[in-house]
C-alpha positions in Angstrom: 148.4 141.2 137.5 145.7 139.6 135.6 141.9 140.0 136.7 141.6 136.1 137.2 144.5 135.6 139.2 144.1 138.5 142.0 143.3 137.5 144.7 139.8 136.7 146.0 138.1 138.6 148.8 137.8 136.2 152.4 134.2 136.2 151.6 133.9 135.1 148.2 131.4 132.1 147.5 132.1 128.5 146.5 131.2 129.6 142.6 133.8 131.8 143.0 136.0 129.8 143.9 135.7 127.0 141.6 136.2 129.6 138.9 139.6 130.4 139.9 140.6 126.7 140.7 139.6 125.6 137.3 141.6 128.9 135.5 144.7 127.6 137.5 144.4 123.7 136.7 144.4 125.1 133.0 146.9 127.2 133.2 149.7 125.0 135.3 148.2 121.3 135.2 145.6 120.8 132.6 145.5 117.1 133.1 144.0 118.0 136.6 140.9 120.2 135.5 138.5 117.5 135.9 139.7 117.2 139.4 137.3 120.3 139.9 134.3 118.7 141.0 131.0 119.0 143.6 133.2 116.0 145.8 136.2 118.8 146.0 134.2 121.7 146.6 132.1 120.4 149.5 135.5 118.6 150.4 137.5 121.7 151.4 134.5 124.2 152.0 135.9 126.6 154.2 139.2 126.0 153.4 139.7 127.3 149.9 142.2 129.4 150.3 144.4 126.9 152.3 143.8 124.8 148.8 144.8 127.3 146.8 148.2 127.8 148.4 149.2 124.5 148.2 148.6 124.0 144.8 150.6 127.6 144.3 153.8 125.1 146.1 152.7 122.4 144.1 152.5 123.3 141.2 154.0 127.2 141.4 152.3 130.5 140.7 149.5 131.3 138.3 150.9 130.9 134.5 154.4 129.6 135.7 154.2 125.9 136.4 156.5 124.0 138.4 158.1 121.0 136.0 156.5 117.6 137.9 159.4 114.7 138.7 159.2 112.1 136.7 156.9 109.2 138.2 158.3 105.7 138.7 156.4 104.1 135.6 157.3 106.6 133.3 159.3 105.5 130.0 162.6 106.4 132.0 162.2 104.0 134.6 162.5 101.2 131.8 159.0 100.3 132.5 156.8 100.3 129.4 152.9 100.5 129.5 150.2 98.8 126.8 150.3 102.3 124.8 154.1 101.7 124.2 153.3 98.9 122.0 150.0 99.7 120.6 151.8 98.6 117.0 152.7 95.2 117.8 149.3 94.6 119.9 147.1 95.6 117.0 149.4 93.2 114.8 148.9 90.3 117.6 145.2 91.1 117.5 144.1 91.2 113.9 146.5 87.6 113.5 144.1 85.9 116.5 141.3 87.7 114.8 139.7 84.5 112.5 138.0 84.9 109.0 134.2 84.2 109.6 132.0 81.9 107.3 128.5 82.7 106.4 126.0 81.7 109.1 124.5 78.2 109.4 121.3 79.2 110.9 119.4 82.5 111.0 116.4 81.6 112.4 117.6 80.5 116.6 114.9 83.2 118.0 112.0 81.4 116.3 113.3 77.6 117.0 114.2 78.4 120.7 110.2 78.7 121.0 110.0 74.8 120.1 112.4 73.8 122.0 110.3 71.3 124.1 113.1 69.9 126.1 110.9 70.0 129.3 107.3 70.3 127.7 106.3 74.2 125.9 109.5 76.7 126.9 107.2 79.3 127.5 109.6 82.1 127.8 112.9 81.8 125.9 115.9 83.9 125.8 118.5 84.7 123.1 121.5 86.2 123.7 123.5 88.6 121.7 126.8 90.6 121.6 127.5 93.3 119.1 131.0 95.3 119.3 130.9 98.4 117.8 133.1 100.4 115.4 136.5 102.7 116.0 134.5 105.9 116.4 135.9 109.5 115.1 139.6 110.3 117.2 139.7 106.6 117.3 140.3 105.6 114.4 144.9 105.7 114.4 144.2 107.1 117.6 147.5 106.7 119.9 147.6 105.4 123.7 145.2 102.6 123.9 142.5 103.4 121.4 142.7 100.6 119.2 140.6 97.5 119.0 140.9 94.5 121.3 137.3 92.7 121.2 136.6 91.3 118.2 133.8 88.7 116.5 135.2 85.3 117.4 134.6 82.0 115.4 131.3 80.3 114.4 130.5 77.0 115.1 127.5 74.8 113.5 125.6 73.0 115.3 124.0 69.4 114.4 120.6 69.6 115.6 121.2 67.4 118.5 123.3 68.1 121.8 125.6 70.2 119.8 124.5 74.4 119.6 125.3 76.4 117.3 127.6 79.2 119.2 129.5 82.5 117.8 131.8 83.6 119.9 132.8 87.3 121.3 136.8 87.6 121.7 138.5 89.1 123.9 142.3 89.7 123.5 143.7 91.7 126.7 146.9 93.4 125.9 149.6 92.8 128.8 152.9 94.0 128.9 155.1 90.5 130.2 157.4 90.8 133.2 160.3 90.7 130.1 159.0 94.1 128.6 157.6 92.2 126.0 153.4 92.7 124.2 151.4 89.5 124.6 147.5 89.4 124.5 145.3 87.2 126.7 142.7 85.7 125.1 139.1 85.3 126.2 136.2 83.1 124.8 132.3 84.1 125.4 130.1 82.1 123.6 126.8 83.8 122.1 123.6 83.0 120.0 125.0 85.8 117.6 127.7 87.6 117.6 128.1 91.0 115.6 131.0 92.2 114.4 132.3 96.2 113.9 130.9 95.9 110.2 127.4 95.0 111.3 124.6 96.9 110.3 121.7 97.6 112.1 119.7 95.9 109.1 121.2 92.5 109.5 121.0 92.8 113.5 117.1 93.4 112.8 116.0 91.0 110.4 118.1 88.3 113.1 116.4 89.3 116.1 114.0 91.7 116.5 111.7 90.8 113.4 111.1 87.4 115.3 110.2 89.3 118.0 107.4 91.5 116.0 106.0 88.0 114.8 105.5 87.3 118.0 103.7 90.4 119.1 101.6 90.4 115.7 100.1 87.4 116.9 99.3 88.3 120.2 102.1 87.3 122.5 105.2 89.1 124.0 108.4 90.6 122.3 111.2 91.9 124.2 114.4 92.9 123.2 116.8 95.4 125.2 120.3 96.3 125.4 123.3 96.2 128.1 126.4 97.4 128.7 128.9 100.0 129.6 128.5 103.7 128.4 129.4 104.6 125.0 129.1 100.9 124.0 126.4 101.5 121.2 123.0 100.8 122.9 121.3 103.8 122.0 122.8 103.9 118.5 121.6 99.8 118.2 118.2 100.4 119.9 117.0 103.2 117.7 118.2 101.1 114.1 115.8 98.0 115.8 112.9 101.1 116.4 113.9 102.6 112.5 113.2 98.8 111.6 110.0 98.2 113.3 108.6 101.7 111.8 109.4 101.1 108.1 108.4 96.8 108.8 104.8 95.5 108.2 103.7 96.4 111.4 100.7 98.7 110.2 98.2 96.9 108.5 93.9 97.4 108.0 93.7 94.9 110.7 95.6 95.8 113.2 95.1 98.8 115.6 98.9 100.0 116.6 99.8 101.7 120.1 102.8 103.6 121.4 104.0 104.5 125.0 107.8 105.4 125.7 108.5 105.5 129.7 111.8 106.0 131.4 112.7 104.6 135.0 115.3 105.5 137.1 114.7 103.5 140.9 111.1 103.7 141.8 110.6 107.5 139.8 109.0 106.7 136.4 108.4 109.4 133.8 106.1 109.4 130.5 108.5 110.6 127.8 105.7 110.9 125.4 104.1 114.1 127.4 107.3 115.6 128.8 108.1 119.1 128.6 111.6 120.8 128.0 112.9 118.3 127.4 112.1 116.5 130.3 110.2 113.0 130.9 106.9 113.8 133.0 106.8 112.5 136.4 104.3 110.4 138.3 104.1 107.2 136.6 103.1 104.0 138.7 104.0 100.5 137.6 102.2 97.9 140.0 100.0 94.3 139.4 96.1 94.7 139.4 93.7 92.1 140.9 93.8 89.8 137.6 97.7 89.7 138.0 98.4 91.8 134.7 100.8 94.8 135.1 99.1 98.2 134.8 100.7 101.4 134.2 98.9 104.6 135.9 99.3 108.1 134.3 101.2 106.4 130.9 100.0 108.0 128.0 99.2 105.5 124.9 98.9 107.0 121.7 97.5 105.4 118.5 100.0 105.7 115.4 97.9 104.9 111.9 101.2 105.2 110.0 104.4 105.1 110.3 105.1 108.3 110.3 103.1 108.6 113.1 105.3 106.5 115.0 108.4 107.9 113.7 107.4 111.5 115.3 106.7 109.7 118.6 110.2 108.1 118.6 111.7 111.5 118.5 109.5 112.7 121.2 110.7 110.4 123.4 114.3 110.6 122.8 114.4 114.2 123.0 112.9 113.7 126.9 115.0 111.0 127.9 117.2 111.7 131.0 121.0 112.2 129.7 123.9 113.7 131.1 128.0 113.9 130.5 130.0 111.2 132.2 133.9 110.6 131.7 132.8 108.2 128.9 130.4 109.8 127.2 129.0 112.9 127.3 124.9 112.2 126.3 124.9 108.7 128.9 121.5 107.7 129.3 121.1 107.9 132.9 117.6 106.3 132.8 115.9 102.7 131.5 114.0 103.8 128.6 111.0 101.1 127.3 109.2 102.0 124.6 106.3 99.8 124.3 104.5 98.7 120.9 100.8 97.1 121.5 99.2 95.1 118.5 95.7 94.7 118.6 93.7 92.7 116.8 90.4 94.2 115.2 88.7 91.2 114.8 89.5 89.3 118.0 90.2 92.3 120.5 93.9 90.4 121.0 96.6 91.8 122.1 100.4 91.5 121.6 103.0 93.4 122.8 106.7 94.5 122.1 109.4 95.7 124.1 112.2 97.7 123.0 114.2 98.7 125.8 117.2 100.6 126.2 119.1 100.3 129.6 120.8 102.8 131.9 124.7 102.2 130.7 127.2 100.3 133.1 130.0 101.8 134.5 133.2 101.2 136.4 134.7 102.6 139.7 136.6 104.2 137.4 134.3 106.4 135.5 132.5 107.4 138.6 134.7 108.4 141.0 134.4 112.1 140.2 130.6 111.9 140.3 128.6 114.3 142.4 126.2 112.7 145.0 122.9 113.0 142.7 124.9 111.1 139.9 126.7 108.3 142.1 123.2 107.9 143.9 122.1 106.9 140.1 124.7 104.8 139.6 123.3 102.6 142.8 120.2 102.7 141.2 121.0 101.4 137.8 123.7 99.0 139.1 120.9 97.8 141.4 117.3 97.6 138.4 120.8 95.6 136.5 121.8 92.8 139.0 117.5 92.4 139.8 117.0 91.6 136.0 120.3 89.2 136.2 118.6 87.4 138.9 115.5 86.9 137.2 116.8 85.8 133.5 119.0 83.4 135.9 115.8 82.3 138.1 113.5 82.1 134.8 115.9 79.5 132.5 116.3 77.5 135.9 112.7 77.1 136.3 112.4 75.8 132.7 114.8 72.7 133.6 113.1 69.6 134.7 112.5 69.2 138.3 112.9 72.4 139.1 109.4 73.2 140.3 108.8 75.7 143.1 111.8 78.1 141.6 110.8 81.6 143.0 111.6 84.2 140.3 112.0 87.9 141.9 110.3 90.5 139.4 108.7 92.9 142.1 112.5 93.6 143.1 112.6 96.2 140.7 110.0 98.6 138.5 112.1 97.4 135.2 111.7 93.7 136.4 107.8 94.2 137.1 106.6 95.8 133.8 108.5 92.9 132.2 106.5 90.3 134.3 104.9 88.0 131.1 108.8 87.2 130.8 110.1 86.0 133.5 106.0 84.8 134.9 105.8 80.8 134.9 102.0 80.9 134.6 101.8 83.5 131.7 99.1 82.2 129.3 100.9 83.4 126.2 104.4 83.2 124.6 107.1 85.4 125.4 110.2 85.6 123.5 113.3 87.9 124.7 116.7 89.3 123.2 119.4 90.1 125.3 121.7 92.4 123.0 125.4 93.0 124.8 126.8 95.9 123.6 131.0 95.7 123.7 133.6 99.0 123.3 136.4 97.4 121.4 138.9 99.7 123.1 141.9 98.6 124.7 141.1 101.2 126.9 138.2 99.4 128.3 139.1 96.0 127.9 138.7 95.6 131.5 135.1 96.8 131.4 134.4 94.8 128.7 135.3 91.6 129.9 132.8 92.3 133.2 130.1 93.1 131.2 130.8 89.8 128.9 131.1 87.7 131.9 127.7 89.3 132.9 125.8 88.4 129.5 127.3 85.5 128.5 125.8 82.9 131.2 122.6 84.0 130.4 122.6 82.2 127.5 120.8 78.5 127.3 121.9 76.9 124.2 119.2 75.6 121.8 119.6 71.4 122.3 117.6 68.8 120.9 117.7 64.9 121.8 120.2 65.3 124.7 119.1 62.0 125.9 118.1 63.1 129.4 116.0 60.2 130.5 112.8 62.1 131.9 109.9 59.7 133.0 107.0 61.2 130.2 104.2 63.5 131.6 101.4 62.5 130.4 99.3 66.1 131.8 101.7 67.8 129.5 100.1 68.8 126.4 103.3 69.6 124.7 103.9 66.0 124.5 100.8 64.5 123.4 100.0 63.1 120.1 97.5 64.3 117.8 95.3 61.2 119.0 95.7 62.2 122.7 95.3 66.1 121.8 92.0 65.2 120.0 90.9 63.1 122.9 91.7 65.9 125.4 89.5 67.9 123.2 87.0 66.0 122.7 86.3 64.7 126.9 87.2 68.2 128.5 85.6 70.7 125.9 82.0 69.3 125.3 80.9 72.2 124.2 83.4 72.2 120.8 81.7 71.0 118.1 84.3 69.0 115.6 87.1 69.1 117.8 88.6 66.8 114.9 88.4 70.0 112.4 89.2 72.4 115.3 92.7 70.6 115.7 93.5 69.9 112.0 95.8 67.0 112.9 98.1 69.1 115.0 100.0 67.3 117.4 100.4 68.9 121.2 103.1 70.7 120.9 101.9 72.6 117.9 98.7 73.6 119.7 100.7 74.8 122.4 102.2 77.2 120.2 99.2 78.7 118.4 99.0 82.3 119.3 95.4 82.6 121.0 93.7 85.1 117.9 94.1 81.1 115.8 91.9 79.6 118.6 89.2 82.4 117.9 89.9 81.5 114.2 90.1 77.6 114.6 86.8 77.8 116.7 84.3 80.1 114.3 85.2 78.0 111.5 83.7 74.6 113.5 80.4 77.2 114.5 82.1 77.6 117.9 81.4 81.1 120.0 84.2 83.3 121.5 83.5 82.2 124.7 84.2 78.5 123.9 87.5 79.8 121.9 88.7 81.5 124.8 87.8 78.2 126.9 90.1 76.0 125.5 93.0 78.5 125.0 92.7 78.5 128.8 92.5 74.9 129.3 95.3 74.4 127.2 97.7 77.2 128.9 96.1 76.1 132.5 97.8 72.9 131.7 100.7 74.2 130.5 101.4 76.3 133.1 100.9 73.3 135.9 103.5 70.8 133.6 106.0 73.7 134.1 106.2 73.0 138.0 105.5 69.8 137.7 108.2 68.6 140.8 110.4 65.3 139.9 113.1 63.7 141.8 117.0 63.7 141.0 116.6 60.6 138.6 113.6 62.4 136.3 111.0 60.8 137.8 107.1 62.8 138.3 106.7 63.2 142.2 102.6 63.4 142.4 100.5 65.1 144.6 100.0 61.8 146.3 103.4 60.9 147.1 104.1 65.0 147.7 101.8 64.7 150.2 102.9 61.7 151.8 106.6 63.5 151.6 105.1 66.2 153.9 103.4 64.2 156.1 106.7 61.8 156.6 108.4 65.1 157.7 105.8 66.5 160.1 106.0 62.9 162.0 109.9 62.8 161.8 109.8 66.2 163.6 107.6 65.2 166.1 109.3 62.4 166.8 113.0 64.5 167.0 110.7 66.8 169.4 109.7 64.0 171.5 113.6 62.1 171.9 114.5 65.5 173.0 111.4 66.2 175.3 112.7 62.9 177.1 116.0 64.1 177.2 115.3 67.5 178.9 113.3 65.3 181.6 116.2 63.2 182.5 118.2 66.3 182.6 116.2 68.6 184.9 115.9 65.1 187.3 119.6 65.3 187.7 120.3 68.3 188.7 
């Protein structure tokens, strides 16, 4: 008798144990091996050798399987599965799949920021969708790995109520209760939509170069990736990182920071000082007394090339938390964010960019053979996911008109928190965000798929213009004045501006708005202003911004003012008094009856 199949002594540990279950999956049901998990083991401890016997009737001795019956949907029961007709799907599916024309618009990033539907948007959000590629046994593979999300059609928009929209598709394979292939098609409807041949150079220069505009100029970037495991968010993530390394990032004025960090619940780890491969623990994410997010025991380091920042990259991938899963066997486990600060020489401004790659997504599924440390980060992640959800949801809603008061919940999660100049109302700078969905085109996972589209897709507020909403005008909202009212607000609340004509340049409101706050430094020396009166009326400005973007109004678009809120609350504290007094006379009458 073999060495591996004698049998083991009453004492002989769990490892022991597992070794010998594992040899007799591979020998007499392979399929099974991955049956052989921590879940089994602490399942039957004690009772190994009870296991092992049944599987012995089961399945028969060591080396001489027993031949399984046949199960009910096997191909002899008539029934035919979606592998069957893998041929004919893939036919249905490249005939639904539509030729696309060149792109109408490239720039929706940059004009979602001027979108002044409801006064400044502040904080705007475009989102994405990329599918990737077939990927090595894929390609012919047989079963149900062939492609079944695809890049959907573009449609122009005109500037007005209508958005430009690509679509996402997704065509479900079915087998119909006739045996007969018929795909199920599905519609999600994007900002941009990238197709298998994308390159990570087009998905760049689209979105994230925007974004590094925007931190150049001392406001907020952010751009970070969802979706299941194996999707492609790693592999997208690091092309945007290649691209901001070899972009004009480094410059004689600009001073250029680096900090990677990974976060996995409330534990927070510095990948740029971990050792063995390991993130370092201890970081502490919280809000200091001025309201700004701090991060305590994050390491910053200063690139002055870009090699320099290329060596950090690797750093911190080689320390991010990985491990196998049935999908893919490097998952991330963890959020990983690097962070890139600009800082202005001259003006000591600051801007900042995000590039964060999320935990992947997955599916009952995909975990159920997960030990407890691995389905207790599957909570975790699922959890950090659904918080950010809820505040992208809570942050566009605020933006609408009469929508004032909208609480927006970033301190439920560390991710949420650090990202708190997003999803902030009274930020006093820009912040422009990139959702990028990342989509397996497997058959396989169409299921999958079409949860995480379904997740994404909402998210998105189309870019509109002149939808006629009638919206009584708000005359505190600097967004909307003229350049004659701007210069006027200038010139009575700023006394202390000399020229406030040259300072504004004929700039209307919304323009000023917009200026990143290093052009108010820049605006105000050239009129002989000092810093301090630069940094006054960026405040002013944003102080009034910020107070336009709660401004309450009632159903019909009208401005509720303080006045008439105040009379609103004081109506309701006498309508309760007087409820508490009908039913005061009540109880009297009551108690005298009985």
């Amino acid at each position: 008798m073999d060495q591996e199949n004698l049998p083991l002594p009453p004492d002989a540990d769990a490892d022991a144990w597992r070794q010998r279950l594992v040899s007799y999956y591979q020998q007499n049901a392979p399929t099974k091996v991955k049956m052989v998990n921590s879940s089994m083991m602490s399942k039957y401890e004690g009772r190994y050798s009870a296991l092992y016997a049944n599987l012995i009737k089961k399945y028969g001795p060591p080396g001489a399987p027993i031949a399984q019956p046949v199960s009910a949907a096997a191909p002899s029961s008539g029934k035919k599965s979606v592998a069957d007709f893998a041929p004919e799907f893939q036919a249905l599916i490249a005939k639904a799949t539509p030729s696309l024309p060149p792109r109408t618009t490239t720039t929706v990033v940059t004009d979602k920021a001027g979108d002044a539907t409801n006064g400044l948007e502040t904080s705007t959000f475009t989102v994405c969708a990329r599918v990737r590629p077939l990927l090595g046994d894929e390609v012919g593979g047989a079963g149900e790995n062939f492609a079944a999300v695809v890049a959907g059609p573009r449609i122009p928009g005109d500037g007005g109520a209508k958005a430009y929209t690509e679509q996402m598709l997704l065509c479900a394979p079915k087998v119909g209760i006739t045996g007969k292939p018929k795909i199920e098609q599905a519609e999600f409807n994007y900002d941009y939509v990238f197709g298998a041949d994308s390159e990570n150079e087009e998905i760049y220069a689209l979105t994230c170069k925007p974004l590094l505009e925007r931190a150049l100029n001392g406001q907020v970037g952010v751009v970070f990736a969802y979706g299941q495991t194996g999707s492609g968010k790693t592999h997208t993530m690091n092309g945007l990182m290649d691209g901001l390394i070899d972009s004009e990032l480094f410059s004689p004025a600009t001073e250029v920071t680096f900090s990677y960090l990974e976060i996995l619940g409330d534990d927070i780890g510095d990948c740029l000082e971990g050792v063995g491969g390991q993130a370092k623990p201890g970081v502490k994410i919280g809000e200091m007394l001025d309201g700004s997010i701090g991060t305590r025991g994050l390491s910053t380091k200063t690139c002055a090339n870009p090699g320099e920042l290329r060596a950090l990259v690797e750093k911190a991938k080689a320390s991010r938390s990985t491990a196998a899963t049935s999908r893919n066997d490097t998952s991330s486990r963890s959020h990983g964010a690097g962070i890139i600060t600009c800082k202005d020489l001259a003006t000591g401004i600051e801007g900042k960019l995000y590039v964060i790659d999320l935990a992947g997504s997955e599916r009952a599924a995909d975990s159920k053979n997960h030990d407890a440390k691995r389905m207790a980060e599957t909570k975790l992640i699922n959890a950090s996911l659904s918080a950010l959800k809820e505040c992208i949801r809570a942050r566009t809603m605020a933006s609408q008109p009469g929508q004032g008061g909208i609480h927006v919940p970033y301190r439920r999660s560390k991710l949420t928190l650090l990202m708190k100049d997003v999803f902030d109302i009274g930020c006093t700078r820009l912040c422009s965000t990139v959702v990028m969905t990342a989509c397996s085109p497997l058959a396989l996972d169409v299921a999958h798929t079409g949860n995480t589209l379904k997740y994404s897709a909402p998210l998105r507020v189309a870019l509109r213009r002149g939808t006629g909403a009638k919206l009584q005008r708000d005359k505190l909202d600097p967004a909307l004045w003229s350049v004659a009212e701007t210069l006027a607000y200038l010139t009575e609340a700023h006394p202390n501006l000399p020229d406030p004509e040259t300072f504004l340049g004929g700039l209307p409101g919304v323009h000023l708005c917009a200026l990143p706050e290093k052009e108010f430094y820049t605006r105000a020396a050239a009129v002989g202003a000092p810093v301090e009166v630069a940094k006054e009326v960026y405040l002013g400005v944003w102080t009034h911004i910020s107070d336009a973007k709660t401004r309450k109004r009632r159903p019909n678009g009208s401005i509720i003012t303080p006045e008439e809120e105040e009379q609103d609350r004081l109506r309701l504290i006498r309508e309760k008094e007087e409820k508490a007094a009908i039913w005061a006379e009540r109880e009297k009458h009551m108690r005298s009856e009985f």
